[in-house]
C-alpha positions as CSV (number, residue, x, y, z in Angstrom):
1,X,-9.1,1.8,5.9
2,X,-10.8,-0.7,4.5
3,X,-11.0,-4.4,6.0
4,X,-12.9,-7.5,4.7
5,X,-13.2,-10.6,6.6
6,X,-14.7,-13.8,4.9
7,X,-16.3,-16.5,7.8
8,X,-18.3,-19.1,8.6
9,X,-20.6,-18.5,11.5
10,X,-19.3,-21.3,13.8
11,X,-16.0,-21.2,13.2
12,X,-13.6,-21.1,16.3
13,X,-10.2,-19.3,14.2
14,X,-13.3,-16.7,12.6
15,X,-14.7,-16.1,15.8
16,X,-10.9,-15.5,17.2
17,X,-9.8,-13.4,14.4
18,X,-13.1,-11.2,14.7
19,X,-12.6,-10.8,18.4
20,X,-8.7,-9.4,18.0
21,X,-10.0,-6.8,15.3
22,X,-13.0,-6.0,17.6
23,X,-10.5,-5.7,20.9
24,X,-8.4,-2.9,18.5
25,X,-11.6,-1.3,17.4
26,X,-11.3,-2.3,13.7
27,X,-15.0,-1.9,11.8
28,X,-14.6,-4.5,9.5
29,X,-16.7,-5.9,6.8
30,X,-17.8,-9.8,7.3
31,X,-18.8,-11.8,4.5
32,X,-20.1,-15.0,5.9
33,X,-19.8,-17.4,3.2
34,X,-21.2,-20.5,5.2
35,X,-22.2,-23.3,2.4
36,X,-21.7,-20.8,-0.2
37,X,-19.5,-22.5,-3.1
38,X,-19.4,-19.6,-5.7
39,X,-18.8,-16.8,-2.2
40,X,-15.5,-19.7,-1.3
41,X,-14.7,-19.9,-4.6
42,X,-14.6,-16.1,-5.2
43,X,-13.2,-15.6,-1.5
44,X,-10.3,-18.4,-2.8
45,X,-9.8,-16.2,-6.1
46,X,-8.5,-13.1,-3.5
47,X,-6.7,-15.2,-1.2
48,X,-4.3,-16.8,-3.6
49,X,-6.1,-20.2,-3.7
50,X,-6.8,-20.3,0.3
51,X,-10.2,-22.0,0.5
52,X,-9.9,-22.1,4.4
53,X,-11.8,-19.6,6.8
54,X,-11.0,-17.0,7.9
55,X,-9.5,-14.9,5.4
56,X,-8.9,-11.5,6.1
57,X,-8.2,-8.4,3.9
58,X,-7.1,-5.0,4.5
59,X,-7.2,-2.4,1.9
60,X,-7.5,-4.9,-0.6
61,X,-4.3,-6.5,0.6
62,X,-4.8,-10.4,1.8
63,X,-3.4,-11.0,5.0
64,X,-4.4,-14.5,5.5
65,X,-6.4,-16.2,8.0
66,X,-6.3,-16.4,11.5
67,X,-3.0,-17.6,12.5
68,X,-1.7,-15.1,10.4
69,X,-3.5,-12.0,12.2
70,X,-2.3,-13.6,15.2
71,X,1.6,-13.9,13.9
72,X,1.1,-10.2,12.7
73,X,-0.3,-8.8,16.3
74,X,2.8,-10.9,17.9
75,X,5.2,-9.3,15.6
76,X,3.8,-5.8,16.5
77,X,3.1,-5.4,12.6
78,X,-0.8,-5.6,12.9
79,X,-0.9,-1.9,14.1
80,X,1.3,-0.8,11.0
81,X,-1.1,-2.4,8.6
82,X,-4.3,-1.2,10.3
83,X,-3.1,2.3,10.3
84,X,-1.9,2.4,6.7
């Protein structure tokens, strides 16, 4: 499984969204994009336009961003996806 996560370093939702994926033992990569135009740029490219941070990846797949990963653990879906 492969998951990518795209942050800036203060950012309350990246710090949230890193601490759920931690708390289910997910090794993620982070790409922390902070100030970087052509990383946000690239990042937006994956994420279907979505310049905000977090976005979050897994197996290649875009997820979306914090919220998201939250509405997925809620759902009981997160699991699914991690173990795919």
């Amino acid at each position: 499984m492969n998951v990518e996560i795209y942050t800036w370093r203060t950012c309350p939702f990246c710090i949230r969204a890193k601490a759920l994926l931690k708390r289910k033992g997910v090794v993620f990569t982070e790409y922390a994009i902070d100030g970087d135009e052509v990383a946000r740029s690239r990042m937006a490219e994956r994420a279907g336009g979505r310049r905000s941070v977090p976005q979050i990846f897994v197996n290649g797949q875009h997820l979306g961003g914090c919220d998201d990963l939250y509405q997925l653990e809620r759902a009981g879906e997160l699991e699914r996806l991690l173990q795919a």
